[in-house]
C-alpha positions as CSV (number, residue, x, y, z in Angstrom):
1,X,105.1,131.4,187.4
2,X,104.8,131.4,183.5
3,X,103.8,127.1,183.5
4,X,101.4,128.3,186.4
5,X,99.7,130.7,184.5
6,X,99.7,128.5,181.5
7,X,98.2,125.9,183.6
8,X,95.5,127.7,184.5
9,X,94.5,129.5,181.0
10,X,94.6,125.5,180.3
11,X,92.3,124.5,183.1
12,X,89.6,127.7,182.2
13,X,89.5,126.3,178.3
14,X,88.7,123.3,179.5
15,X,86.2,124.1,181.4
16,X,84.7,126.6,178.8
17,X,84.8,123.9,176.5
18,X,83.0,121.8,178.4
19,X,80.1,123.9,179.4
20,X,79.6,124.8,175.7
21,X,79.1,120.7,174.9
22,X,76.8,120.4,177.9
23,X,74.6,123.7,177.0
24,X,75.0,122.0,173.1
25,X,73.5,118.5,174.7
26,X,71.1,120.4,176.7
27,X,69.4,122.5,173.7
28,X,69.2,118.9,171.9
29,X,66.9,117.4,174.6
30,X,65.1,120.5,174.4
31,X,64.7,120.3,170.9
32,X,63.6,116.5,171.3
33,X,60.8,117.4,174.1
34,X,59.4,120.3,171.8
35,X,58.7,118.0,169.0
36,X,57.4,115.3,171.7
37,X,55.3,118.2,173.4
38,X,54.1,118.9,169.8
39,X,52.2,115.3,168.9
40,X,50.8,115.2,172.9
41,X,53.4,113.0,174.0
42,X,54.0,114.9,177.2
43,X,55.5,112.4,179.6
44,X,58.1,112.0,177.1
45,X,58.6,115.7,177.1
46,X,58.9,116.1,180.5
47,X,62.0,113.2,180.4
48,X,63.4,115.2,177.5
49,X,63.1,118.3,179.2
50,X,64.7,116.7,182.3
51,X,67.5,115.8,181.0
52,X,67.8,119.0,179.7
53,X,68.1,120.7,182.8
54,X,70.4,118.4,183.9
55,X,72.8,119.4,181.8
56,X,72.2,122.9,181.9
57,X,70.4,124.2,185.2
58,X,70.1,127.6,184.1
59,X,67.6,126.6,181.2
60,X,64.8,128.8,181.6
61,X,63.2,127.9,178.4
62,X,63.5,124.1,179.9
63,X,62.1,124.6,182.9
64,X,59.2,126.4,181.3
65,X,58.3,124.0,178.6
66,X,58.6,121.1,181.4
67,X,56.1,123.3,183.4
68,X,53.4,123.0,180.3
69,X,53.3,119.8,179.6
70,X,53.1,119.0,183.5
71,X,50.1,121.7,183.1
72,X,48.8,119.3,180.1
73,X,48.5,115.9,182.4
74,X,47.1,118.1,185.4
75,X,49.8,117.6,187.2
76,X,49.8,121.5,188.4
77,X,51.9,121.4,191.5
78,X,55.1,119.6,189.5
79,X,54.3,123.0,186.7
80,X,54.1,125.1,189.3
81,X,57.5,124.5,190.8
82,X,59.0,124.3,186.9
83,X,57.2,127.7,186.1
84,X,58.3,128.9,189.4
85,X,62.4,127.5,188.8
86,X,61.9,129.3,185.4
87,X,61.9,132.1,187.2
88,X,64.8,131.8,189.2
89,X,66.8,132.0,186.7
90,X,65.0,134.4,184.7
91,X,63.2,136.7,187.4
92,X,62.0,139.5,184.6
93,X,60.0,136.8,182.4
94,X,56.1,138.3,182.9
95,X,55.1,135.3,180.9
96,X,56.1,132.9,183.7
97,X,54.5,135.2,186.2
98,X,51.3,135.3,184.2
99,X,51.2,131.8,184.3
100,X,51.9,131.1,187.6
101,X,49.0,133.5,188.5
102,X,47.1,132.2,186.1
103,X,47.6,129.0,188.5
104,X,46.7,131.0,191.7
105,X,43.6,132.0,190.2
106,X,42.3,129.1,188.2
107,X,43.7,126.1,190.0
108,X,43.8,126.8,193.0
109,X,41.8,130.0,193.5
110,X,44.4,131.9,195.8
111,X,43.7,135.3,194.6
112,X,46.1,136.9,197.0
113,X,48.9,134.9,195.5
114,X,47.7,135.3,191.9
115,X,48.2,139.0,192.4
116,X,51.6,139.0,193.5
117,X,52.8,137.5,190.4
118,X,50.5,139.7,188.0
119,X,51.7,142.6,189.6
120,X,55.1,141.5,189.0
121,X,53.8,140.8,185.7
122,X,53.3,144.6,185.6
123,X,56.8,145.2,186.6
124,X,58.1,143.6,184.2
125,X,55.8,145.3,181.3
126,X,53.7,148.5,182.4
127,X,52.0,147.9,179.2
128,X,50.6,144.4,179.7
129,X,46.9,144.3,179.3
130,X,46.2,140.7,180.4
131,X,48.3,141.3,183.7
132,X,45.6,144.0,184.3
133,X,42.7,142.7,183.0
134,X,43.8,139.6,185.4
135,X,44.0,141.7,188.4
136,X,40.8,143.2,187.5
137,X,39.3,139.8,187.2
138,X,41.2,139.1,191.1
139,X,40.1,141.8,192.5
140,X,36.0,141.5,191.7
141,X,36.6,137.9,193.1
142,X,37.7,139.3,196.4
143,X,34.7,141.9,196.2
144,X,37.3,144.9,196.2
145,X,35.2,146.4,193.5
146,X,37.7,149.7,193.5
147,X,40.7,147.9,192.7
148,X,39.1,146.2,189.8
149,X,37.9,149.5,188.7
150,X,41.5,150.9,188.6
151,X,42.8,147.9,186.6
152,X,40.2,147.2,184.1
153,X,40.8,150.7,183.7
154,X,43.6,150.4,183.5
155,X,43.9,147.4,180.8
156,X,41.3,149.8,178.4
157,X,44.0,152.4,178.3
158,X,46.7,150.0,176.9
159,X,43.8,148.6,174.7
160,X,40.2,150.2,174.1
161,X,39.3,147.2,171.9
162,X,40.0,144.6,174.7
163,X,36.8,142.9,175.3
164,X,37.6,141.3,178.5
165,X,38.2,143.9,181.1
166,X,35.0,145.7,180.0
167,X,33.2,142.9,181.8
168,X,34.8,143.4,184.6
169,X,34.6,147.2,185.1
170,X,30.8,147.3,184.6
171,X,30.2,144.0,187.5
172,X,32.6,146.3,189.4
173,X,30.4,149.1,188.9
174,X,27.2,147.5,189.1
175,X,28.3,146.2,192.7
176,X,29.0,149.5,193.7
177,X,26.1,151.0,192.2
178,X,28.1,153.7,190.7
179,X,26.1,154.1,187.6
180,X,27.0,157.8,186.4
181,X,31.0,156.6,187.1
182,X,29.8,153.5,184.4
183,X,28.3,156.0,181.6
184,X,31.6,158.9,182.1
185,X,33.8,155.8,181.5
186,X,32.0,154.0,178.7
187,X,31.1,157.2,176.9
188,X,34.9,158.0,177.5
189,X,35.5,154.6,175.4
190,X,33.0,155.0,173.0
191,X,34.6,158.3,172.2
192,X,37.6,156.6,171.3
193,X,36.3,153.3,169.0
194,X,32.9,152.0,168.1
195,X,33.0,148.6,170.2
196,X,29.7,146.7,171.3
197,X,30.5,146.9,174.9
198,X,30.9,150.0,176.0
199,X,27.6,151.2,174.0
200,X,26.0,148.1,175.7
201,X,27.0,148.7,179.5
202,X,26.5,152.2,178.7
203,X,22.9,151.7,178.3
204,X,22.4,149.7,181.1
205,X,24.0,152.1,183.5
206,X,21.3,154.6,182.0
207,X,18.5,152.6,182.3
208,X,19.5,152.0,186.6
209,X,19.9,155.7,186.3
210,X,16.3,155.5,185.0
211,X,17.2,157.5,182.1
212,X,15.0,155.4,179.3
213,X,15.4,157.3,176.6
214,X,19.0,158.0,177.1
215,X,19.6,153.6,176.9
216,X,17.6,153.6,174.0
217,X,19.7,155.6,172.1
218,X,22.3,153.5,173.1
219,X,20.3,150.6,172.1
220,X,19.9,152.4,168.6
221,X,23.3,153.2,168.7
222,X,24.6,149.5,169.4
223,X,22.1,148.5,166.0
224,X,25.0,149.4,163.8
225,X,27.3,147.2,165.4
226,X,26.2,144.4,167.1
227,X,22.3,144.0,166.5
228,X,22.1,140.8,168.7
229,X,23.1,142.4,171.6
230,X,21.1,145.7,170.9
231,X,17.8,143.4,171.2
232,X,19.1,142.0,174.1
233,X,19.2,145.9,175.2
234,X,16.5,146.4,174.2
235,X,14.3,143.4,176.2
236,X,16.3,145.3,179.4
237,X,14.9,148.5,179.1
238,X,11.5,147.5,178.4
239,X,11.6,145.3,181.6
240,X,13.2,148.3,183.5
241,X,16.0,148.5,186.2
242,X,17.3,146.1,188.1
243,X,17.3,145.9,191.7
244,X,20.7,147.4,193.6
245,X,23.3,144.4,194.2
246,X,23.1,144.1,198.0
247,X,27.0,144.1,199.2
């Protein structure tokens, strides 16, 4: 019984021993298609990163690297199946399912499937502004103009000063012609920091509320930060509103 058990505590060294020197040859073709990756030498990369996987199939980092420089040649499907093996083995990395969504949209403009994975992006990290800015972005695509509302809202609460989703929330308002919603929410913004946006969208939402003189102050407001943009402003108020988007 004692040589059995021997045997065995033998046979799991072994094996623990050799795992370690594979993982150790594994993060050495990583290594090798990182610096490749790094001069633009991307087929060679992918070979290095191969390999690495190989070796070690539970290389998440591998996987995802491989996934980029098959991203670089425009060789999307082949990344999309790396990004999406990265995940396999790694379901909680919202990077992977930021880029795979990123995909979705970009690529291949399957909105539905881009928001699966930035919602699971969202799982992952409540608190991830891009996820939600990206859904915002998803969601005016698909003309579900409440959705990108919530979202972009969303996005501004984890980051007033994020640029992007501001864009989104007045075209989502705009559509929907909810201009007093648009002014409550931007001068809910501008309470909170002095960005050029939220003045900006302000005063447009003012001027289709034909409130004039209310979107020139915002125009006079915008002068101190973004003066470019306040003229721009400006040339909108003096030509009046626009006509409702027809939905």
């Amino acid at each position: 019984m004692l040589k059995r058990f021997s045997f065995i505590i033998i046979c799991l060294t072994v094996t623990v021993l050799a795992s370690a020197q594979l993982t150790k040859r594994a993060a050495v073709y990583y290594d090798a298609g990182m610096k490749a990756a790094a001069k633009g030498l991307y087929p060679d990369a992918i070979l290095s990163f191969q390999m690495a996987v190989s070796l070690n199939k539970m290389y998440d980092s591998a996987y995802a690297e491989m996934g980029n420089a098959y991203y670089r040649i425009n060789k999307i499907d082949s990344a999309l199946i790396c990004y999406k093996k990265a995940l396999t083995v790694n379901p909680n990395w919202g990077q992977m399912h930021l880029a795979i969504g990123n995909i979705y949209r970009d690529v291949k403009m399957q909105y539905d499937e881009a928001i699966i994975h930035y919602k699971d992006a969202i799982k992952v990290n409540p608190s991830d502004k891009l996820a939600c800015y990206s859904l915002a972005w998803c969601y005016n695509a698909k003309k579900d103009y409440d959705n990108a509302i919530l979202y972009a809202t969303k996005a501004l609460d984890i980051d007033n000063n994020y640029r992007h989703p501001y864009n989104e929330l007045a075209h989502a308002y705009r559509q929907t012609a909810k201009y007093e919603d648009c002014v409550a929410q931007f001068k809910k913004n501008m309470a909170i920091s002095p960005i050029d946006l939220p003045v900006y969208y302000c005063g447009l939402c003012l001027l289709q509320l034909n409130q004039k003189e209310e979107a020139m102050k915002m125009q006079e407001q915008l002068l101190k930060i973004n003066p470019k943009l306040a003229e721009t402003l400006r040339k909108k108020v003096e030509a009046g509103p626009t006509p409702k988007p027809n939905n």
